[in-house]
DSSP file (Angstrom, degrees, kcal/mol; ACC not computed):
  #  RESIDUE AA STRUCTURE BP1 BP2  ACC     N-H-->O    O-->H-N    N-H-->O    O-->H-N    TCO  KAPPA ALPHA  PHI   PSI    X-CA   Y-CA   Z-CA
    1    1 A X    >>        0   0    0      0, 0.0     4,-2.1     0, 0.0     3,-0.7   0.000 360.0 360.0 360.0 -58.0  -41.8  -62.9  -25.3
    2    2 A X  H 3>  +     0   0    0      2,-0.2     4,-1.2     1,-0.2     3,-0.1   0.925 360.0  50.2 -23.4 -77.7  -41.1  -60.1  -23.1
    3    3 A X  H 3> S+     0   0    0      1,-0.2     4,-2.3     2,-0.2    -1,-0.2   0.741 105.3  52.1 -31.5 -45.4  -37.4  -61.3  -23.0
    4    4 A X  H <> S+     0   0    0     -3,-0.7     4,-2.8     1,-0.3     5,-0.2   0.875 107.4  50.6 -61.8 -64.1  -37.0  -61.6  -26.1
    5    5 A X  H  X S+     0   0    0     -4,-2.1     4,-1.9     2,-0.2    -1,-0.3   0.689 105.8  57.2 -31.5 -33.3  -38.1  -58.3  -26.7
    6    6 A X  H  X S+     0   0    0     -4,-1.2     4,-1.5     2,-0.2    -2,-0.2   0.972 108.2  48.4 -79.7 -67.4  -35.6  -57.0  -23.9
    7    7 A X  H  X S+     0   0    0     -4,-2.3     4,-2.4     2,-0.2     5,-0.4   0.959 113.3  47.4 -57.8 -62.9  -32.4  -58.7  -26.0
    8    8 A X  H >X S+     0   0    0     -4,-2.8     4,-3.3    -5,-0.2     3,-1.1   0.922 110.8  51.1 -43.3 -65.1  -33.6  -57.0  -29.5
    9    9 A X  H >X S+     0   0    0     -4,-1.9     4,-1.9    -5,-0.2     3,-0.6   0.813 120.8  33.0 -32.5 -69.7  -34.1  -53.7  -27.8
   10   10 A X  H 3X S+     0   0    0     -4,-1.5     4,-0.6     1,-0.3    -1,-0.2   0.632 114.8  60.1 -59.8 -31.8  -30.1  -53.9  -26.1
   11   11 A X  H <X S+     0   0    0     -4,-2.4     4,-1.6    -3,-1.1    -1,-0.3   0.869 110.8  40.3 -87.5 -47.9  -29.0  -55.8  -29.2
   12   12 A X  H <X S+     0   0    0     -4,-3.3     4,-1.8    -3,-0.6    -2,-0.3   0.859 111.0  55.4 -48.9 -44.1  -30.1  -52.5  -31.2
   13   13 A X  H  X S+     0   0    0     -4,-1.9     4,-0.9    -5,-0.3    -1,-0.2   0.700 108.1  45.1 -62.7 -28.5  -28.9  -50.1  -28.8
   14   14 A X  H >X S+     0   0    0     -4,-0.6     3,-1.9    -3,-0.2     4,-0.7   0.933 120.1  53.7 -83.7 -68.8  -25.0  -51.6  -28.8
   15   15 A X  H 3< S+     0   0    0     -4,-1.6     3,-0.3     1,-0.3    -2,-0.2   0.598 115.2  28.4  -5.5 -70.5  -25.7  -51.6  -32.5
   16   16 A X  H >X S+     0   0    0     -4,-1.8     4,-2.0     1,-0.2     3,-1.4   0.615 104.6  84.2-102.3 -12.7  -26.8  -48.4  -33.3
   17   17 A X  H <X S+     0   0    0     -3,-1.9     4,-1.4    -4,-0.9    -1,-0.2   0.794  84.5  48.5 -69.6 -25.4  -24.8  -46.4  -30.5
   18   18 A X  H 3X S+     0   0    0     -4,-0.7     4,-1.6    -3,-0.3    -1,-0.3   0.792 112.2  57.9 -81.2 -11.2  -21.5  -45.7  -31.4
   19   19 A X  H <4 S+     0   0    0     -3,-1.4     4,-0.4     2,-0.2    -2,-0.2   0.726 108.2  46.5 -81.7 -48.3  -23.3  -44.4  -34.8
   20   20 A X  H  < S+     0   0    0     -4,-2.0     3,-0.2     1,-0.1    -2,-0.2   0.893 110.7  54.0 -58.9 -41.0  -25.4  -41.9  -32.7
   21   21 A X  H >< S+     0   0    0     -4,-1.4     3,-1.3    -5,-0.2     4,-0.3   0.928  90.8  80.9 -62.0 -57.0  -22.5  -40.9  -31.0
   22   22 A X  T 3< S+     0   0    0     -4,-1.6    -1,-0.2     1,-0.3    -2,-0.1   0.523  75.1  64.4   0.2 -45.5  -20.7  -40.2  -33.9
   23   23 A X  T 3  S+     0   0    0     -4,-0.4    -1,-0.3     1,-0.2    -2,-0.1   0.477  91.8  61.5-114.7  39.7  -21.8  -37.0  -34.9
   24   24 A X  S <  S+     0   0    0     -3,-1.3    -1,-0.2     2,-0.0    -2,-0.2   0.819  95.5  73.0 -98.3 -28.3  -20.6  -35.2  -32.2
   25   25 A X  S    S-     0   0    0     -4,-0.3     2,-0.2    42,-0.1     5,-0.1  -0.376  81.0-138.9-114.9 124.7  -17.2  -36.3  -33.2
   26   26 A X     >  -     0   0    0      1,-0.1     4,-0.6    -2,-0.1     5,-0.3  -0.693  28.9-104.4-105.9 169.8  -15.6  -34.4  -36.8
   27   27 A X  H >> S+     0   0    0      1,-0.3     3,-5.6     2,-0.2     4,-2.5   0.952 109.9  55.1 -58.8 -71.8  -13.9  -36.3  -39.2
   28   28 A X  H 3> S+     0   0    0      1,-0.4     4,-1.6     2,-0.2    -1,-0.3   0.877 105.0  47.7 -12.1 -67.2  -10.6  -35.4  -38.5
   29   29 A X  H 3> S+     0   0    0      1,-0.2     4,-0.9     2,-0.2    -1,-0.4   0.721 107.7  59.9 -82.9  19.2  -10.3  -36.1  -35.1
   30   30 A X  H <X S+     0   0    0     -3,-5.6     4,-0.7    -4,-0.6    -2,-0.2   0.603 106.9  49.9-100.0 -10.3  -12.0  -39.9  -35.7
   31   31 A X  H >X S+     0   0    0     -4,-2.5     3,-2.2    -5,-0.3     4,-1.4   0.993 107.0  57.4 -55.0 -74.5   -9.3  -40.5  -37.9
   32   32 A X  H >X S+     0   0    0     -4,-1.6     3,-2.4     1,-0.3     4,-2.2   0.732 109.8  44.0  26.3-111.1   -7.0  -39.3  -35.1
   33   33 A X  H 3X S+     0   0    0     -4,-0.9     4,-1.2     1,-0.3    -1,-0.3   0.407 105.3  56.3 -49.3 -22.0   -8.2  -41.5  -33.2
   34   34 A X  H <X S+     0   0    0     -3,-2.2     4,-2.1    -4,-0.7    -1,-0.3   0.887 110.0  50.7 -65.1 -44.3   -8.3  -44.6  -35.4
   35   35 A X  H <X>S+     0   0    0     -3,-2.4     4,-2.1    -4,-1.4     5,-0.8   0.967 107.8  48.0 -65.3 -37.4   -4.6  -44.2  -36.1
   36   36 A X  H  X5S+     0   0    0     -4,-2.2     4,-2.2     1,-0.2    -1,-0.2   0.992 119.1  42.4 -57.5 -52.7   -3.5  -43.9  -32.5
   37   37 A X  H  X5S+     0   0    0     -4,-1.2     4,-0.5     1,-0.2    -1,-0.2   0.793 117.3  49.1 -73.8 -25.2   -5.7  -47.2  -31.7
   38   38 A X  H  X5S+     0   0    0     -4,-2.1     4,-1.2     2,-0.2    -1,-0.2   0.947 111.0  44.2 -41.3 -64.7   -4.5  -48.7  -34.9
   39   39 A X  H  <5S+     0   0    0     -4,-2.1    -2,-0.2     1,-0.3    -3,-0.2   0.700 114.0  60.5 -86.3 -33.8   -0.3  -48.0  -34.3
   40   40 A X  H  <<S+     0   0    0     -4,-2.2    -1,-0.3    -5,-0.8    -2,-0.2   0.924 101.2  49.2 -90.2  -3.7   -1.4  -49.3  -30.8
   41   41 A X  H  < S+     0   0    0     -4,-0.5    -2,-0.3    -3,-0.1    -1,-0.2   0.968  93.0  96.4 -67.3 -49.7   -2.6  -52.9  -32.1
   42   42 A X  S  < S-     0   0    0     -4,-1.2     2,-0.5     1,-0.1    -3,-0.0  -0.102  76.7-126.3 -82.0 156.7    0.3  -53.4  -33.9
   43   43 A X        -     0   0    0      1,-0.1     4,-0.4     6,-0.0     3,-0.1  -0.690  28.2 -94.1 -87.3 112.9    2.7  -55.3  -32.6
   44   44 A X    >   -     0   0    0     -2,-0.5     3,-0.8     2,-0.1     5,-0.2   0.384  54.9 -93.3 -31.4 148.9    6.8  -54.2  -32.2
   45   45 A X  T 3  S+     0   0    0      1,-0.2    -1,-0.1     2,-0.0     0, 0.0  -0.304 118.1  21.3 -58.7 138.9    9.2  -55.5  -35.3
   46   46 A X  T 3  S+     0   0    0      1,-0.1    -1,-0.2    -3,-0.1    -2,-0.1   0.764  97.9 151.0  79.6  25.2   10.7  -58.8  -34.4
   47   47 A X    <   -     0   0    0     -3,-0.8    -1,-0.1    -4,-0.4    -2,-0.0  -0.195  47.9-134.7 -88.3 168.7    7.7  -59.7  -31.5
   48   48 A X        +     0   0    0     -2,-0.0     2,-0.4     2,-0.0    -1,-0.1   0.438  69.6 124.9 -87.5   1.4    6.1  -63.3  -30.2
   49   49 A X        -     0   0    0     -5,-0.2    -2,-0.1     2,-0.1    -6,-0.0  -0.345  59.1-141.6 -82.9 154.2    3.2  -61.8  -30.5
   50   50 A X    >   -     0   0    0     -2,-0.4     3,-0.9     1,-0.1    -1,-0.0   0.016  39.7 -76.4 -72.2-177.2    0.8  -64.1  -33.0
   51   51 A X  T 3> S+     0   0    0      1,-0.2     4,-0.6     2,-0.1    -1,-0.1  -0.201  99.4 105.2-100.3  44.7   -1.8  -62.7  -35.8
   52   52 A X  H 3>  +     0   0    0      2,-0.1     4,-0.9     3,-0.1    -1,-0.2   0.947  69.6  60.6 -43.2 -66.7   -4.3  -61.7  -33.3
   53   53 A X  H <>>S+     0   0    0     -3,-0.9     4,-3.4     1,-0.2     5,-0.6   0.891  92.4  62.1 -58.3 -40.1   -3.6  -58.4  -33.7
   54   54 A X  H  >5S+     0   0    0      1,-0.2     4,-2.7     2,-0.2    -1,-0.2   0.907 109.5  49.2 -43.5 -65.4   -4.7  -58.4  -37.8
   55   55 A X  H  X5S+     0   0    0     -4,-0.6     4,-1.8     1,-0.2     5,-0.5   0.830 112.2  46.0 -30.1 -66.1   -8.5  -59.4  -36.1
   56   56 A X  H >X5S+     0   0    0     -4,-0.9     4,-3.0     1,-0.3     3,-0.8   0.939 118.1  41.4 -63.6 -51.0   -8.3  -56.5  -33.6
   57   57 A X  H 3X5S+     0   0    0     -4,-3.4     4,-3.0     1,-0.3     5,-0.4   0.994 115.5  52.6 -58.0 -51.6   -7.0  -53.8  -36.5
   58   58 A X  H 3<<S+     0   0    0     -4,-2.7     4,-0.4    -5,-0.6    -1,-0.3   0.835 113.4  40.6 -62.5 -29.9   -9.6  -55.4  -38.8
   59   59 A X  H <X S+     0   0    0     -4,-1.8     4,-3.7    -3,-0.8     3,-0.4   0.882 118.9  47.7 -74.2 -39.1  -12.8  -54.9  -36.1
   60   60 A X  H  X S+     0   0    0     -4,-3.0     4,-2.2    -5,-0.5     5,-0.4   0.969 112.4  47.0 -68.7 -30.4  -11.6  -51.4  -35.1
   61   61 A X  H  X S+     0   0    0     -4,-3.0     4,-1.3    -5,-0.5     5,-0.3   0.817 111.6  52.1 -82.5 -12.1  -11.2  -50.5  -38.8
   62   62 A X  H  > S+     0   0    0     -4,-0.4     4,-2.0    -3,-0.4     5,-0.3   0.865 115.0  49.4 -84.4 -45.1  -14.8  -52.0  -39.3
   63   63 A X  H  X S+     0   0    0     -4,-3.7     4,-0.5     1,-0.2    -2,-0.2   0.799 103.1  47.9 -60.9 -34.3  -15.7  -49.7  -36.5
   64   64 A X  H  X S+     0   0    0     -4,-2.2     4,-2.9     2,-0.2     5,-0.3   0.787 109.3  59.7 -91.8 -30.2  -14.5  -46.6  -37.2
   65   65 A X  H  X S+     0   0    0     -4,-1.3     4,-2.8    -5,-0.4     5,-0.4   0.988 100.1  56.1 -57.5 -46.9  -16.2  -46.9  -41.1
   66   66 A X  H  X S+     0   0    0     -4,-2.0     4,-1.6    -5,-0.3    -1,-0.2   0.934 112.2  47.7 -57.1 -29.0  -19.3  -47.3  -39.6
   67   67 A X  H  X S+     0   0    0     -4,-0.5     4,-2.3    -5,-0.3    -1,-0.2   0.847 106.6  48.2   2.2 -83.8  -18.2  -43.8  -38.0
   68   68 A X  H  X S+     0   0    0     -4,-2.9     4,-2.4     1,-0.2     5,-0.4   0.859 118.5  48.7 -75.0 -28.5  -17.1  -42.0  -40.7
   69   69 A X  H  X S+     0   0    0     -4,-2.8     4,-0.8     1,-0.3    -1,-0.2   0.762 108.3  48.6 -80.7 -19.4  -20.5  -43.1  -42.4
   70   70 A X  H  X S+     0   0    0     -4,-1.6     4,-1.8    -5,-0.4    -1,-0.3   0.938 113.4  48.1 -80.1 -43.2  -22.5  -42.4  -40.0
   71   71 A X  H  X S+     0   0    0     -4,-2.3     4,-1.5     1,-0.2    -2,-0.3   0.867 110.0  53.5 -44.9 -35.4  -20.8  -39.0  -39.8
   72   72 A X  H  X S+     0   0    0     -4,-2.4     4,-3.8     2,-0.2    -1,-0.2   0.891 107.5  53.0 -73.0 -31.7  -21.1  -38.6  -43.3
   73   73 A X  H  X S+     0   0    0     -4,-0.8     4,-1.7    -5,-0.4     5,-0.5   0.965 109.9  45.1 -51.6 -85.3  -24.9  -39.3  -43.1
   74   74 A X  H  < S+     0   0    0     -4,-1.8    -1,-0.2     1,-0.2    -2,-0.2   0.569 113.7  46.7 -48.0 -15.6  -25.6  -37.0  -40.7
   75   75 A X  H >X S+     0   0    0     -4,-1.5     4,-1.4    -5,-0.2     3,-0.9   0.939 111.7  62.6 -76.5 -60.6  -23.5  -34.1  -42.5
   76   76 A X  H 3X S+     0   0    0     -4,-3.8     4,-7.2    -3,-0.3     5,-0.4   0.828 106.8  37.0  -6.4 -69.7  -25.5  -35.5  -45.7
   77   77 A X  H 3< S+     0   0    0     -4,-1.7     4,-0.3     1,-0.3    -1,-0.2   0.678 107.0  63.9 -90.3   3.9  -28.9  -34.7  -44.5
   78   78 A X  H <> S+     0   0    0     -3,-0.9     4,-1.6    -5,-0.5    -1,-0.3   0.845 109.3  48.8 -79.7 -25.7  -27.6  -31.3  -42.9
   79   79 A X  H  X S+     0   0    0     -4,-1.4     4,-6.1    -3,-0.3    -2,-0.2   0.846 110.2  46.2 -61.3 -44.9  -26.9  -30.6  -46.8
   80   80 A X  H  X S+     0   0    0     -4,-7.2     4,-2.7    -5,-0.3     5,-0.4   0.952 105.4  57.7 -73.0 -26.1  -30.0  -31.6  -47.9
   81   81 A X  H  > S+     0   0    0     -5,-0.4     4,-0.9    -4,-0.3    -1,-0.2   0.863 114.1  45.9 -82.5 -22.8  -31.9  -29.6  -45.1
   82   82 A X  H  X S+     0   0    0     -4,-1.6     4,-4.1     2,-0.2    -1,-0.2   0.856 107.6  53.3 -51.3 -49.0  -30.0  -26.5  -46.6
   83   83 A X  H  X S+     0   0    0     -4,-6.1     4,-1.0     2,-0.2    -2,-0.2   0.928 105.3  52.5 -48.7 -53.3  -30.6  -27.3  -49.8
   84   84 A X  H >X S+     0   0    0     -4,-2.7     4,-2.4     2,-0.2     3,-2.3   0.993 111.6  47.6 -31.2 -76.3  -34.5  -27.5  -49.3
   85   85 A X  H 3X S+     0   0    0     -4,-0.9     4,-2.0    -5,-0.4     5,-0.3   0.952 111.3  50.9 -65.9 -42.0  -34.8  -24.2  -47.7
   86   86 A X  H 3X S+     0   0    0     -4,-4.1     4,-1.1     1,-0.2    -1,-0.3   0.840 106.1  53.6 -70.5  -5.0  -32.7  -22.7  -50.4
   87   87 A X  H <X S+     0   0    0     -3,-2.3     4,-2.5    -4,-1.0    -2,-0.2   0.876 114.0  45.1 -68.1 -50.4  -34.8  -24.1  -53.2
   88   88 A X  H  X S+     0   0    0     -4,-2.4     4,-1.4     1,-0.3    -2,-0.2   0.715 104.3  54.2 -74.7 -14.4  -37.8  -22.5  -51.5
   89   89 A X  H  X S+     0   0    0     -4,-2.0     4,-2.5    -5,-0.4    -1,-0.3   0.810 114.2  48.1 -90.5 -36.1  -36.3  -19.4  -51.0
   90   90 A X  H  X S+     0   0    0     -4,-1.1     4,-2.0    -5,-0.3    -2,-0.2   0.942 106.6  53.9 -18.4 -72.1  -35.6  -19.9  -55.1
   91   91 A X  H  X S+     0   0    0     -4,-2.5     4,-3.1     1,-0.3    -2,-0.2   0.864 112.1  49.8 -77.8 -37.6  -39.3  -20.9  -55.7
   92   92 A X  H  X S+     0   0    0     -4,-1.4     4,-0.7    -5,-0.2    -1,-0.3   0.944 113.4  40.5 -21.8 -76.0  -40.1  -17.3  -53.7
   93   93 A X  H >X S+     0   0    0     -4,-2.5     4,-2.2     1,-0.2     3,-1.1   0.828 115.6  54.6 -61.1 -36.4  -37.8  -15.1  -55.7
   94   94 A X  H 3X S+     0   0    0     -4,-2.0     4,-3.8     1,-0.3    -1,-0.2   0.970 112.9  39.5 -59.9 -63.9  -39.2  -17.1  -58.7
   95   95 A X  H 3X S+     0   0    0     -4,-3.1     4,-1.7     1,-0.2    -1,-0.3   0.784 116.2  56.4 -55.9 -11.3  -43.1  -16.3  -57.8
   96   96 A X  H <X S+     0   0    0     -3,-1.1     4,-3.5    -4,-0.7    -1,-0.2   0.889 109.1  47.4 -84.9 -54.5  -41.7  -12.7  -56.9
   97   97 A X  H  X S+     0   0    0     -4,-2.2     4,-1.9     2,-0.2    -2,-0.2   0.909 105.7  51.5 -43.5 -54.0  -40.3  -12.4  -60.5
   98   98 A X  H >X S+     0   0    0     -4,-3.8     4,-2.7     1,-0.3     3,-0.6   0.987 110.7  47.7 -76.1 -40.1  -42.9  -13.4  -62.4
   99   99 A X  H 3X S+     0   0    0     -4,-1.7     4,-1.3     1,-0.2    -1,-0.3   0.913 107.4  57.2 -78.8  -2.0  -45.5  -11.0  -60.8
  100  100 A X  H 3X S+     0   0    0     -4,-3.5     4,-1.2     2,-0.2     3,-0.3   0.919 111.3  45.7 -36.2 -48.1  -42.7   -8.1  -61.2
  101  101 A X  H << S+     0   0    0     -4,-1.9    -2,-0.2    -3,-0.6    -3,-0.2   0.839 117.2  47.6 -92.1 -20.7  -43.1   -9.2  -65.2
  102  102 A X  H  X S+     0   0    0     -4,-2.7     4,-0.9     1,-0.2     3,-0.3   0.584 108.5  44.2 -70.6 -12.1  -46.9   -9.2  -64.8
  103  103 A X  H  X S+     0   0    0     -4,-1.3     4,-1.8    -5,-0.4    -2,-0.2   0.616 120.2  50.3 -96.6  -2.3  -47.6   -5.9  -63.1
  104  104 A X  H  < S+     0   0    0     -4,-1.2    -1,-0.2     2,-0.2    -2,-0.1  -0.214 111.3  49.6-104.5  39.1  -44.6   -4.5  -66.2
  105  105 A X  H  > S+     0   0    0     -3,-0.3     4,-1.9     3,-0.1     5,-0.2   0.383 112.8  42.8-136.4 -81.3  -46.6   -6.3  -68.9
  106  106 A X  H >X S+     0   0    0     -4,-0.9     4,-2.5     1,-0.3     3,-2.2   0.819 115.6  49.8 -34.0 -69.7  -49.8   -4.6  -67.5
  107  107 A X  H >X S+     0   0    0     -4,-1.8     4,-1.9     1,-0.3     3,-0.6   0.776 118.8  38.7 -38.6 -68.0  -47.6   -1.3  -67.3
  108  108 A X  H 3> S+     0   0    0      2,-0.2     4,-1.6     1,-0.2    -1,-0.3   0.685 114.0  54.5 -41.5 -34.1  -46.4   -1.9  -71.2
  109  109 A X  H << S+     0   0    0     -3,-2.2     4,-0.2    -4,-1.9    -1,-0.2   0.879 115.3  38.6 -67.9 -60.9  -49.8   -3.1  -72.3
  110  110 A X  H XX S+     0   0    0     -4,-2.5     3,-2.5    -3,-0.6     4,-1.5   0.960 108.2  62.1 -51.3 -55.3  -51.3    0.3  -70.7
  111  111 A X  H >< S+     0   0    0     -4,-1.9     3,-3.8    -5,-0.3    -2,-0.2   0.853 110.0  53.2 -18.1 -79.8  -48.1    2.5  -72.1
  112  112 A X  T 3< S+     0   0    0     -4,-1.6    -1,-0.3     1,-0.3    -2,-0.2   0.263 100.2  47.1  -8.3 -46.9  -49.6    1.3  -75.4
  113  113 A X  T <4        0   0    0     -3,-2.5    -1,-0.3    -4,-0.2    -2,-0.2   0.756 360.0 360.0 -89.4 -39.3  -52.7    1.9  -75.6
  114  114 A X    <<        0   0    0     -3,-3.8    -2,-0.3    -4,-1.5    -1,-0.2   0.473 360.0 360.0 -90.6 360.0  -52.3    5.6  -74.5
């Protein structure tokens, strides 16, 4: 049971790690770096070499979307955690506003009277 456990844990961790890693990394240079590792799978015009290489381009290009997506994620929720605080900073000016139009109601209300 214990084992078993052990293998899930490791099995997550190769999983989820190059995705963690990821947002240190900006888009731009993980492109970069997919073309360079790309142009270095394929294989010279007129070569012996077999269609291996299509597998290797096809894992790395599975690899680097999980990347960009995980980069995009994390950018994602850096958006939203802006958004939030400027919504609240909103719902502020909002509650600020209205008693500005309630202490100038009162003020109009008085005006009025006198």
């Amino acid at each position: 049971m214990q084992t078993q456990r052990t293998i899930l844990f490791f099995l997550l961790i190769t999983i989820l790690w190059p995705g963690l890693c990821v947002a240190e990394d900006s888009m731009d240079t993980l492109m970069e770096q997919f073309n360079q590792q790309y142009e270095a799978l394929t294989p010279q015009p007129n070569s012996s070499v077999n269609d291996d290489y299509k597998m290797g381009q096809t894992a790395l290009g599975i690899r680097y979307t999980n990347n960009i997506l995980s980069l995009m994620h994390a950018q994602n929720q850096e958006m939203l955690a802006k958004y939030n605080e400027i919504l609240s900073r909103y719902d502020e000016i909002i509650k600020q506003n209205q008693e500005v139009i309630r202490l100038l109601t009162k003020i109009a209300k008085k005006d009025a009277k006198e």
